[in-house]
N, CA and C atoms as a LAMMPS dump frame, in Angstrom:
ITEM: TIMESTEP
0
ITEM: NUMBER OF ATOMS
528
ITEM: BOX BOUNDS ff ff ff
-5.0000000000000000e+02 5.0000000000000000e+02
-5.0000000000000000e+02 5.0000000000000000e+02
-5.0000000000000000e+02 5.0000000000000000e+02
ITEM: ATOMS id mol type element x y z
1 1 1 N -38.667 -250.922 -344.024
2 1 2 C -38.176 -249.899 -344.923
3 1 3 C -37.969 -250.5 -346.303
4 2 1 N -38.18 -249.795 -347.357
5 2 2 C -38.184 -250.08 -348.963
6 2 3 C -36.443 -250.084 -349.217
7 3 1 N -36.053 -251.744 -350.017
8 3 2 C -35.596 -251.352 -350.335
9 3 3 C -35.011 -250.522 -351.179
10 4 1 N -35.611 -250.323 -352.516
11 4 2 C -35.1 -249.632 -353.455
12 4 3 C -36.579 -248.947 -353.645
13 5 1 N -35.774 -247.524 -354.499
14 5 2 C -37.135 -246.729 -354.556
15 5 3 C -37.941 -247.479 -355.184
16 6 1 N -39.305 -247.226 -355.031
17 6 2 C -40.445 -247.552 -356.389
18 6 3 C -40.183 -247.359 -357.95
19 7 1 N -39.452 -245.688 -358.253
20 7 2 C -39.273 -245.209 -359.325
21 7 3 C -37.903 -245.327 -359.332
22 8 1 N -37.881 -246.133 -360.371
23 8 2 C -35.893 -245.337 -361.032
24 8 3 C -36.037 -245.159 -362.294
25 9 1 N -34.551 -245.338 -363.016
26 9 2 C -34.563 -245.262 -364.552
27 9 3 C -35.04 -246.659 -365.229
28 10 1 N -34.969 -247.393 -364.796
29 10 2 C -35.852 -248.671 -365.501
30 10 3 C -36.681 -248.44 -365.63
31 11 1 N -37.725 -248.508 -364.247
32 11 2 C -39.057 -248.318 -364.532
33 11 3 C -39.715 -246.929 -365.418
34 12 1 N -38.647 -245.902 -364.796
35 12 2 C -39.304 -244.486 -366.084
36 12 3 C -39.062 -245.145 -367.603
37 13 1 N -37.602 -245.552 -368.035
38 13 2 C -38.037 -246.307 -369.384
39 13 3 C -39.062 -246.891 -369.573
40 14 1 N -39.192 -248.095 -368.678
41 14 2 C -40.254 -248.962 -369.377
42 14 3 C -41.696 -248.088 -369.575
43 15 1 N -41.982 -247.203 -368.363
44 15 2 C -43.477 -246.343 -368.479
45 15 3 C -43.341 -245.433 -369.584
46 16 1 N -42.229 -244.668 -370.094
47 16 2 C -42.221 -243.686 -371.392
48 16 3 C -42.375 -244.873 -372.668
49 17 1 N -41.456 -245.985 -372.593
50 17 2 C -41.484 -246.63 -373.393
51 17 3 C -42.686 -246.968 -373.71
52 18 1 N -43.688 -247.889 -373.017
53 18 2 C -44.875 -248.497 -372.853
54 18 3 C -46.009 -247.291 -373.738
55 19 1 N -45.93 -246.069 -373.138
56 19 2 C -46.76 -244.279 -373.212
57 19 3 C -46.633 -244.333 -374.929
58 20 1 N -45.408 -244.048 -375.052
59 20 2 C -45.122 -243.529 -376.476
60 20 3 C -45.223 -244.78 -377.824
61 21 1 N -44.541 -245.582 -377.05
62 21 2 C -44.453 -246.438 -378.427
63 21 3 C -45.925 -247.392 -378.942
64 22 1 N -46.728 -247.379 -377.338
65 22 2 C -47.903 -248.212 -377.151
66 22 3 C -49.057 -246.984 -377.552
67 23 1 N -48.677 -245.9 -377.784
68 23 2 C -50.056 -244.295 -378.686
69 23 3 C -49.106 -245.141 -379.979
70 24 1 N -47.955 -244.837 -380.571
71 24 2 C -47.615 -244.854 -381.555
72 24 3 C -48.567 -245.654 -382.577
73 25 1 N -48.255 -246.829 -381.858
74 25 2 C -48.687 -248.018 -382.473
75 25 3 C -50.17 -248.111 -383.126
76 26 1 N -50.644 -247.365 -381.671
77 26 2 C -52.173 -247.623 -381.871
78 26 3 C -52.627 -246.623 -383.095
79 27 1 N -51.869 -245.069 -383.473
80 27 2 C -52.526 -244.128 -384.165
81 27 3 C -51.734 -245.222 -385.565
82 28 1 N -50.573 -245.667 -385.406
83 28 2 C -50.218 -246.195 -386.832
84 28 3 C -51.323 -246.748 -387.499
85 29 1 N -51.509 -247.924 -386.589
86 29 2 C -52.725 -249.123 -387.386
87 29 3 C -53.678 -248.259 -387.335
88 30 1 N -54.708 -247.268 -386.863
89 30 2 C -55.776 -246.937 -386.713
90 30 3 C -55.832 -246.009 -388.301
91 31 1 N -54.665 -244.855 -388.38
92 31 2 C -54.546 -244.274 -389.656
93 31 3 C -54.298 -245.111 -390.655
94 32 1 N -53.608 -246.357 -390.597
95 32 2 C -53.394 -247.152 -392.125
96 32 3 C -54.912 -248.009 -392.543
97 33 1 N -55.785 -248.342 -391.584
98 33 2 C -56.73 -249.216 -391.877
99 33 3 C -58.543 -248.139 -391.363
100 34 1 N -58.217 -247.035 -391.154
101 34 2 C -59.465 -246.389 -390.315
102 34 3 C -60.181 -244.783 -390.946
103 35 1 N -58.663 -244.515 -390.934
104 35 2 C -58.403 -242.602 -391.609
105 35 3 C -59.535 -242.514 -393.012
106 36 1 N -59.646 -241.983 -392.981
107 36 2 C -60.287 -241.713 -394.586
108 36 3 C -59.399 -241.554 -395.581
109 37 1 N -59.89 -242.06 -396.429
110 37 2 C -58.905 -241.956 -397.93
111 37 3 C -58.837 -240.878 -398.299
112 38 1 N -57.471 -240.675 -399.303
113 38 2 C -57.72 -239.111 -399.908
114 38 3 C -57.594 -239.181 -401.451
115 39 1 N -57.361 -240.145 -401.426
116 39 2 C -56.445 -240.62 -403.418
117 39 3 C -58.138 -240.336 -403.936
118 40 1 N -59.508 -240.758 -403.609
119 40 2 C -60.66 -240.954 -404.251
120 40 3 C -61.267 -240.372 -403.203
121 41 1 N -61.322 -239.131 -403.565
122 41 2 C -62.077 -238.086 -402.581
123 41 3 C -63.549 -237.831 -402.696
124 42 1 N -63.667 -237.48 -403.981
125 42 2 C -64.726 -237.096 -404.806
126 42 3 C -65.733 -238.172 -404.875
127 43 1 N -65.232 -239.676 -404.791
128 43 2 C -66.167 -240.697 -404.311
129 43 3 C -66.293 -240.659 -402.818
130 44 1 N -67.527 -240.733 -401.937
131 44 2 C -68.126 -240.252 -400.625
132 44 3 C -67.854 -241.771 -400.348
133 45 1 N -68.579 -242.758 -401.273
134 45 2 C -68.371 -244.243 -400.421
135 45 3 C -67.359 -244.827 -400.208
136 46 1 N -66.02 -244.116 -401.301
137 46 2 C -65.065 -244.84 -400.862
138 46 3 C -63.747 -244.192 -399.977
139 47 1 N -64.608 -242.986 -399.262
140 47 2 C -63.692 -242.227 -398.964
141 47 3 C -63.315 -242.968 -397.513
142 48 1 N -64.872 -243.999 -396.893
143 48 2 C -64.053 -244.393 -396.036
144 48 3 C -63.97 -245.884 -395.517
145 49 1 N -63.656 -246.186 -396.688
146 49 2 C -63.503 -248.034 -397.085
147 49 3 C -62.31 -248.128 -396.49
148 50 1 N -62.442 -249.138 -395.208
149 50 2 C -61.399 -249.91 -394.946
150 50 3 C -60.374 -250.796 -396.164
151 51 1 N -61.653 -251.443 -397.003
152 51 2 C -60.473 -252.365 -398.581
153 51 3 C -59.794 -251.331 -399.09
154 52 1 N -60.173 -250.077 -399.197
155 52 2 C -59.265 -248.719 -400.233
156 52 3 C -58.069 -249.05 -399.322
157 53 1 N -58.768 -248.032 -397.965
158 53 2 C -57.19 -247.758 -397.509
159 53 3 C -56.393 -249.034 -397.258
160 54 1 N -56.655 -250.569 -397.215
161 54 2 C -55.515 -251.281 -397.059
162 54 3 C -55.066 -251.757 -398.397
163 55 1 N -55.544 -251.158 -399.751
164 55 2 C -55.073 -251.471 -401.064
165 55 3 C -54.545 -250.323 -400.976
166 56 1 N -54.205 -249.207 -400.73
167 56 2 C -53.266 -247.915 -400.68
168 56 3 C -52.18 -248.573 -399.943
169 57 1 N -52.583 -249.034 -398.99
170 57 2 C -51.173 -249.311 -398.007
171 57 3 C -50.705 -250.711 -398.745
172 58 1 N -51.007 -251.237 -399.439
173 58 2 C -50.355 -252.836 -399.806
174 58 3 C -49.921 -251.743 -401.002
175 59 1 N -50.011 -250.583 -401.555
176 59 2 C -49.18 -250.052 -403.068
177 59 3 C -47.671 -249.557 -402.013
178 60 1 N -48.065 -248.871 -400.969
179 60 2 C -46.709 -248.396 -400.147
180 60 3 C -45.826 -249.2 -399.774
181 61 1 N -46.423 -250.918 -399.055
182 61 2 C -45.876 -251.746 -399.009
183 61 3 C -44.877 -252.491 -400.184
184 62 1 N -45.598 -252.611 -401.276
185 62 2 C -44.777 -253.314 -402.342
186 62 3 C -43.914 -252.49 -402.647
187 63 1 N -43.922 -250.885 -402.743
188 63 2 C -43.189 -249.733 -403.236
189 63 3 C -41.529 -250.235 -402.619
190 64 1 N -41.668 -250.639 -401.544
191 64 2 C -40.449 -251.226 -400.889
192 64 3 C -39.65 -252.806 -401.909
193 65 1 N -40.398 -253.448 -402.313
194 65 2 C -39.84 -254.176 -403.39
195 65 3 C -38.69 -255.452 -402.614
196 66 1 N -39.548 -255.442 -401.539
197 66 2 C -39.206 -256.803 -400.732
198 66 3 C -39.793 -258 -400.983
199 67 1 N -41.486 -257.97 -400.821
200 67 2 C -41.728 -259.071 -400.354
201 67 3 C -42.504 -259.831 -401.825
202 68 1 N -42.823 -260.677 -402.581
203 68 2 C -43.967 -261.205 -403.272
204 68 3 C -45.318 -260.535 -402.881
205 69 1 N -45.855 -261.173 -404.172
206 69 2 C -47.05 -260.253 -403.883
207 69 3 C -48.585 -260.961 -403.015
208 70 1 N -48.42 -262.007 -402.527
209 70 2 C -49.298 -262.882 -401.464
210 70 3 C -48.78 -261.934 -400.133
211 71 1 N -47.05 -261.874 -400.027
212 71 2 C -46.752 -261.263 -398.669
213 71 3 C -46.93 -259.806 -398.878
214 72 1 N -47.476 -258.642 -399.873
215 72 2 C -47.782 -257.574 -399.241
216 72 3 C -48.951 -257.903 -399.085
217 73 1 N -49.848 -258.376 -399.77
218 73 2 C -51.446 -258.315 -399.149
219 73 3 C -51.627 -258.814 -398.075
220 74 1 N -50.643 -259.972 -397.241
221 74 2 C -50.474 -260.531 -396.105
222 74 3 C -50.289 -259.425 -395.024
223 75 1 N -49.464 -258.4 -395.466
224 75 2 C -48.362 -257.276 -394.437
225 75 3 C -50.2 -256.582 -394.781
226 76 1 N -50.054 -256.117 -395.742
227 76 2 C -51.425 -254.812 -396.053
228 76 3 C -52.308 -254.887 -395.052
229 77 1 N -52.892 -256.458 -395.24
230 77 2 C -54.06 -256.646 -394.259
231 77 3 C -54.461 -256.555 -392.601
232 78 1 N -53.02 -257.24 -392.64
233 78 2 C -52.631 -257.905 -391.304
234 78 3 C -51.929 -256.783 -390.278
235 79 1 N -50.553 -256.24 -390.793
236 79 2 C -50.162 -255.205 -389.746
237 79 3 C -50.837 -253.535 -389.33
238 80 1 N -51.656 -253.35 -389.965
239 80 2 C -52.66 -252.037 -389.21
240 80 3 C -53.363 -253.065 -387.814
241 81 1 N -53.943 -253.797 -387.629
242 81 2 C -54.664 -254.508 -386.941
243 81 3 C -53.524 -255.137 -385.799
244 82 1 N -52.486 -255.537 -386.382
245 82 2 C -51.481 -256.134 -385.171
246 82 3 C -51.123 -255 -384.232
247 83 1 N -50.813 -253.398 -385.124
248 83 2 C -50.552 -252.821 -384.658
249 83 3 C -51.716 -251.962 -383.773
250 84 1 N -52.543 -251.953 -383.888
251 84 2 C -53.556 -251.827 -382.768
252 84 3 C -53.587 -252.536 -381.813
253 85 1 N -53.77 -253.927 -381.98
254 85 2 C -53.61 -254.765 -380.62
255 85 3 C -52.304 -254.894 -379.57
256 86 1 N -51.064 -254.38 -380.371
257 86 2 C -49.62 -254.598 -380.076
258 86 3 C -49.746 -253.024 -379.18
259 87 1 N -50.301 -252.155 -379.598
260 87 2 C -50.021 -250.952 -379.154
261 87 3 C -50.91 -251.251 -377.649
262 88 1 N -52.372 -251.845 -377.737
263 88 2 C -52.671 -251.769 -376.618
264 88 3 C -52.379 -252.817 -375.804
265 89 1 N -51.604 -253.612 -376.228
266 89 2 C -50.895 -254.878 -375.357
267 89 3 C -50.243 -253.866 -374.343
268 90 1 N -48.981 -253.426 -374.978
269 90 2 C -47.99 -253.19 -374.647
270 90 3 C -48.315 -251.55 -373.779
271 91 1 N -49.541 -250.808 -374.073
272 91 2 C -50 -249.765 -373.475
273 91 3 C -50.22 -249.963 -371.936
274 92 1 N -51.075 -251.371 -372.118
275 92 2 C -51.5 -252.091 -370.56
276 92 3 C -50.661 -252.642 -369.616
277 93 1 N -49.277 -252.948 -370.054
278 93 2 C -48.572 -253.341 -369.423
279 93 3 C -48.336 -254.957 -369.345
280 94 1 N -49.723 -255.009 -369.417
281 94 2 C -49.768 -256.951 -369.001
282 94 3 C -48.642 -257.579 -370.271
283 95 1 N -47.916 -258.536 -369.192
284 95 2 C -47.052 -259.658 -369.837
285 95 3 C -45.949 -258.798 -370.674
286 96 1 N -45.852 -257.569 -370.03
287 96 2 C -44.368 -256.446 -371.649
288 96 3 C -43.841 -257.339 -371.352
289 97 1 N -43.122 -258.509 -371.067
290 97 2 C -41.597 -259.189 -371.757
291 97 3 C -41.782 -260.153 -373.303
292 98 1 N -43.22 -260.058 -372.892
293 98 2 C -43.6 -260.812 -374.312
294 98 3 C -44.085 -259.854 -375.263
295 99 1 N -44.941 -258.921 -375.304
296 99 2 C -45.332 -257.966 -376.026
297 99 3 C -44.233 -257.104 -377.028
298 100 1 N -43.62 -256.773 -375.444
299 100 2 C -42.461 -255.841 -375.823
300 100 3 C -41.386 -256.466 -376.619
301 101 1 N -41.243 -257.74 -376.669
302 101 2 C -40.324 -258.333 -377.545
303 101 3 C -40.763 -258.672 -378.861
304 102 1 N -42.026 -258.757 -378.752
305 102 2 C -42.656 -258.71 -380.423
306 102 3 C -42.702 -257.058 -380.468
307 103 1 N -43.006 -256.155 -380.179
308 103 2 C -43.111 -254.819 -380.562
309 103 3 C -41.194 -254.407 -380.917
310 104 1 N -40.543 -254.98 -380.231
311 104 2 C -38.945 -254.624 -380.688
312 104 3 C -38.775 -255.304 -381.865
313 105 1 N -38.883 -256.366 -382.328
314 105 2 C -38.694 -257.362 -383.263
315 105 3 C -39.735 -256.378 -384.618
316 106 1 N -40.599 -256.192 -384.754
317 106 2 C -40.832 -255.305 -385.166
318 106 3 C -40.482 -253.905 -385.709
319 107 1 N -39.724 -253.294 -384.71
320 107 2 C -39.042 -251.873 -384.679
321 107 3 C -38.238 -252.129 -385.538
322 108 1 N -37.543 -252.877 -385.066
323 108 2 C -36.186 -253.187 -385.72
324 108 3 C -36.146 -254.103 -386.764
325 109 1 N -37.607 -254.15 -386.967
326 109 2 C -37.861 -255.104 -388.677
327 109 3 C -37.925 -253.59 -389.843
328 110 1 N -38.528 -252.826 -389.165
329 110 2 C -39.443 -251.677 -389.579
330 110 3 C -38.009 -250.221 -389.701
331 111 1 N -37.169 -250.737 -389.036
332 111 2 C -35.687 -249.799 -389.127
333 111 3 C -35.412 -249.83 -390.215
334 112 1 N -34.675 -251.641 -390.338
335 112 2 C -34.091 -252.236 -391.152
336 112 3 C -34.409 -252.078 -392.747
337 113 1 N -35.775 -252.067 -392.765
338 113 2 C -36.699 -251.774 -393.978
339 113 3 C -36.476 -250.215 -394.557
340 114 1 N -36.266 -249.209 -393.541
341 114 2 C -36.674 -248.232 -394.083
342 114 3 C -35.158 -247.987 -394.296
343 115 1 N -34.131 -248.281 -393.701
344 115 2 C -32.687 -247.733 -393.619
345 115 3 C -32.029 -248.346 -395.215
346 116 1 N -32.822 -249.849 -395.629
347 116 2 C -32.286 -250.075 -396.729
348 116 3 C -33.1 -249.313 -398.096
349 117 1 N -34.147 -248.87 -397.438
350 117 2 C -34.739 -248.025 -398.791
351 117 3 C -34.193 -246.637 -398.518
352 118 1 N -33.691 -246.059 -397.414
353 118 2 C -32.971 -244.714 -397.632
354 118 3 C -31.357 -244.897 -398.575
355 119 1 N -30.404 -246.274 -398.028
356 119 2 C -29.292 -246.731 -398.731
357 119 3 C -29.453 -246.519 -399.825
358 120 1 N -30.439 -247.068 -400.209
359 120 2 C -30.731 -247.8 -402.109
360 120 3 C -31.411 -246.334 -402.607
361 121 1 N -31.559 -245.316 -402.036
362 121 2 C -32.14 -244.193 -402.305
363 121 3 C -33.564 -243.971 -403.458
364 122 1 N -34.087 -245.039 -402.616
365 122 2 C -35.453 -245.489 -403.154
366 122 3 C -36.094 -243.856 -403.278
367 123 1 N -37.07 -243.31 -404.127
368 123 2 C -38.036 -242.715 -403.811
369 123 3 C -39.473 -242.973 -403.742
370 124 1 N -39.713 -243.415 -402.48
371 124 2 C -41.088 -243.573 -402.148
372 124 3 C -41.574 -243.529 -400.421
373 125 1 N -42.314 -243.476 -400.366
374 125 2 C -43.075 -242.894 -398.83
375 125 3 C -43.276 -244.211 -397.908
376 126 1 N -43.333 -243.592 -396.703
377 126 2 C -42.717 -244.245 -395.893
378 126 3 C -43.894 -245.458 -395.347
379 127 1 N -45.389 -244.915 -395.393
380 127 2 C -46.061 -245.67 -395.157
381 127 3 C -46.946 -245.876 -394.146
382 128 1 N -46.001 -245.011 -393.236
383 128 2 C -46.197 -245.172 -391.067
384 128 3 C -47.701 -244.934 -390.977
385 129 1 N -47.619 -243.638 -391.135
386 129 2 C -48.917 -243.132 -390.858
387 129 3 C -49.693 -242.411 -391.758
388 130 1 N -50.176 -243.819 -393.349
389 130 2 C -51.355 -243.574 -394.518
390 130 3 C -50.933 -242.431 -394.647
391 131 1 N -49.692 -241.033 -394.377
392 131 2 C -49.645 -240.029 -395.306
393 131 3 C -48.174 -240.272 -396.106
394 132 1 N -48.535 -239.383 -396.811
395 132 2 C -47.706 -239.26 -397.753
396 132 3 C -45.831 -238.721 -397.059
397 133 1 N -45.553 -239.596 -396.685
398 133 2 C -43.916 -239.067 -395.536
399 133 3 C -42.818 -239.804 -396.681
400 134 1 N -41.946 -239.305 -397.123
401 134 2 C -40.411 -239.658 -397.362
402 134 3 C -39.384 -240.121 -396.92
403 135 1 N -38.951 -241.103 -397.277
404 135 2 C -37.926 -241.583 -396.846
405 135 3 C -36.56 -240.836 -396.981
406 136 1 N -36.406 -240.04 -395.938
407 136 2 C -35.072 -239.407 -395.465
408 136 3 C -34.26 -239.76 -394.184
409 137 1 N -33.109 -238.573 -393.883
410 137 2 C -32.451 -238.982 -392.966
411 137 3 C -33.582 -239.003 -391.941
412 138 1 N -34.257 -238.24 -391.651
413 138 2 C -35.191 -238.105 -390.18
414 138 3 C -35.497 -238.88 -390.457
415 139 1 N -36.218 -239.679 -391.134
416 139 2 C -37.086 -240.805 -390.091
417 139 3 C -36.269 -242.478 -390.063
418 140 1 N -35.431 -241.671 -390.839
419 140 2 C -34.241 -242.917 -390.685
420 140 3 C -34.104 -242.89 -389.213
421 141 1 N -33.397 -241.688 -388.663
422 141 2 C -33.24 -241.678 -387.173
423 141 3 C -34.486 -241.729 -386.187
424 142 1 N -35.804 -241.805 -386.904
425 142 2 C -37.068 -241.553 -386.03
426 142 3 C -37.296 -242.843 -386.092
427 143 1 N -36.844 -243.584 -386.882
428 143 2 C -37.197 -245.23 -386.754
429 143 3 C -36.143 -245.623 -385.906
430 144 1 N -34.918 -245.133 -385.624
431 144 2 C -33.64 -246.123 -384.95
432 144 3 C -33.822 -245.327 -383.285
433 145 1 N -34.433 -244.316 -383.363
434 145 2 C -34.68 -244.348 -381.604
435 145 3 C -36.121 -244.624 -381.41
436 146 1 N -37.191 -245.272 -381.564
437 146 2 C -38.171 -245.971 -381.706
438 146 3 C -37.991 -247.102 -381.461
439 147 1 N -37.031 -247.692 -382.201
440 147 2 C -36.094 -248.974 -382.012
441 147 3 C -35.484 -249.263 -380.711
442 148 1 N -34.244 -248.102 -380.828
443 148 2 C -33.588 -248.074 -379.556
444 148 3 C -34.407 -248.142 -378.245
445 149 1 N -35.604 -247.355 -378.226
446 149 2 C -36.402 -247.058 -376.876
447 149 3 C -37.451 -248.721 -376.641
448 150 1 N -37.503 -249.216 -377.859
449 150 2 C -38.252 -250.522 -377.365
450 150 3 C -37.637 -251.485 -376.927
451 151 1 N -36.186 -251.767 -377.583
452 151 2 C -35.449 -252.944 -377.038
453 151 3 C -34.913 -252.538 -376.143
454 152 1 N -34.68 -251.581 -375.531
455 152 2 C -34.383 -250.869 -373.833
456 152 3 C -35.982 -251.015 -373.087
457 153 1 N -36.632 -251.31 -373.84
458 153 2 C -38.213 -251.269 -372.664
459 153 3 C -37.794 -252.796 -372.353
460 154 1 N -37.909 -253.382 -373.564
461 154 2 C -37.717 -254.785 -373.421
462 154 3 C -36.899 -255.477 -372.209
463 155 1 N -35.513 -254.64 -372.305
464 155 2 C -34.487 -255.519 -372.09
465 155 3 C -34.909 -254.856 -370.036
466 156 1 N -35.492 -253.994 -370.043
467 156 2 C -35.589 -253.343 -368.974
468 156 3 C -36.576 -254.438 -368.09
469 157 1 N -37.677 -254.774 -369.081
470 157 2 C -38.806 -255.371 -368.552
471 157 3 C -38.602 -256.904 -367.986
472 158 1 N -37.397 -257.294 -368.65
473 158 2 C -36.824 -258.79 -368.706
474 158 3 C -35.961 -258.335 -367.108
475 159 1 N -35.198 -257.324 -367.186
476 159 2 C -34.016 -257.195 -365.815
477 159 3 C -35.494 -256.915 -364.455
478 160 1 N -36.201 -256.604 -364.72
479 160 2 C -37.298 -255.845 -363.563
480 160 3 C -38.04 -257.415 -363.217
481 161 1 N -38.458 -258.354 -364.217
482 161 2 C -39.079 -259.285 -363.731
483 161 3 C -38.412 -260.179 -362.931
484 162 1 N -37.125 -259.583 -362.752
485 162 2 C -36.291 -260.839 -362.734
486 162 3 C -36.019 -260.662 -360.62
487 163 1 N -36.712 -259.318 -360.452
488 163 2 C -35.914 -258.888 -359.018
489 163 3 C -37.576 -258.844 -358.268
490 164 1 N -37.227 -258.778 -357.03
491 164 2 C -38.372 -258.328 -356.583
492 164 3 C -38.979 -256.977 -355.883
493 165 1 N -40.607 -256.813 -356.225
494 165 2 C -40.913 -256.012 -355.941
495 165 3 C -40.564 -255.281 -355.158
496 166 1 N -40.324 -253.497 -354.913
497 166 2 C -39.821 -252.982 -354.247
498 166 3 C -40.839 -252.499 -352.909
499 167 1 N -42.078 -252.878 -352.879
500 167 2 C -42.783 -252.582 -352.089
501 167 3 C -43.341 -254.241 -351.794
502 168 1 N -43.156 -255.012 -352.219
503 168 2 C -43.409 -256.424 -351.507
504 168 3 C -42.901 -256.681 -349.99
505 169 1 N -43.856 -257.25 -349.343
506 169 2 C -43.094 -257.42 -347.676
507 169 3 C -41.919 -258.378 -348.186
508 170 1 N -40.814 -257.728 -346.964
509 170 2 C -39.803 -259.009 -347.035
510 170 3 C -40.193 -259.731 -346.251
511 171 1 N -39.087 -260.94 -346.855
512 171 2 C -39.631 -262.111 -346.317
513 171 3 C -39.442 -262.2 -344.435
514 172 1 N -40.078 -262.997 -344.25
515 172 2 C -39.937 -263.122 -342.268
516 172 3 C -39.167 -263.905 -341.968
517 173 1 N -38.297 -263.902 -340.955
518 173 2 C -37.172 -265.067 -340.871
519 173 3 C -38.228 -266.137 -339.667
520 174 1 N -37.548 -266.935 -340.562
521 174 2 C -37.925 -268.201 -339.378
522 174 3 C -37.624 -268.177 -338.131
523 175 1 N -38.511 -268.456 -337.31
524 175 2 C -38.419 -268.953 -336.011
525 175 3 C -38.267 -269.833 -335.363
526 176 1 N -36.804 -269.824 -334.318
527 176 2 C -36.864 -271.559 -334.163
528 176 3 C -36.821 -271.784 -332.592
């Protein structure tokens, strides 16, 4: 007999978690580095240049007024592409205690960022997804349960590795 069900609330976290945040990820990077441009419409060749759209997204990036300007072209280039691979890391399941802890570390880089440009009552866009979105209360809160739901996948994925399978044979007692 099993001991514990197959399904509980861990594992439904970690599978919603894994579902949602692992599409998220993938439409983020795919729209910041893939989407067609809209700023230069009227030009056909550059409507769907990968260099446009990650020089659009390194203007959204700096708009934040964090990093030097080596580290937005670093962020510009680099995170559409992490976030594709991060989304389907963490989609597949394989290894979430590691994935999922870079995808939280993240979240909660990506909170932090946007919560101090809502503070400082920056006006400029948010960036997520190559459209044109504002930094308000919503996505203040759309970034902090995004957050919340990954470092609960995380912390879920770390308590689950730690027990054993619920459908694994138990062990056989020795015979003496």
């Amino acid at each position: 007999m099993l001991q514990s069900s197959p399904l509980n609330f861990r594992r439904v976290v970690m599978l919603l978690g894994r579902v949602l945040l692992g599409a998220i990820f993938i439409y983020a990077g795919y729209s910041k580095a893939f989407l067609p441009n809209h700023t230069f419409w009227p030009l056909f060749f550059l409507k769907f240049s990968i260099s446009t759209n990650l020089a659009n997204f390194a203007l959204q990036v700096e708009a934040f007024k964090l990093l030097p300007a080596w580290g937005v072209q670093f962020v510009a280039h680099v995170l559409p592409f992490t976030e594709i691979a991060l989304g389907l890391l963490v989609l597949s399941g394989w290894k979430l205690r590691i994935w999922g802890l870079l995808l939280s570390a993240i979240m909660v880089g990506f909170f932090v960022v946007v919560l101090r440009a809502y503070l400082l009552h920056m006006d400029i866009n948010c960036g997520c997804f190559a459209t044109p979105e504002p930094i308000n209360l919503k996505k203040v809160l759309e970034d902090a349960a995004m957050s919340a739901l990954a470092v609960l996948m995380t912390i879920f994925a770390f308590i689950e590795a730690r027990r054993p399978h619920p459908w694994a044979a138990a062990p056989k007692p020795e015979t003496v």
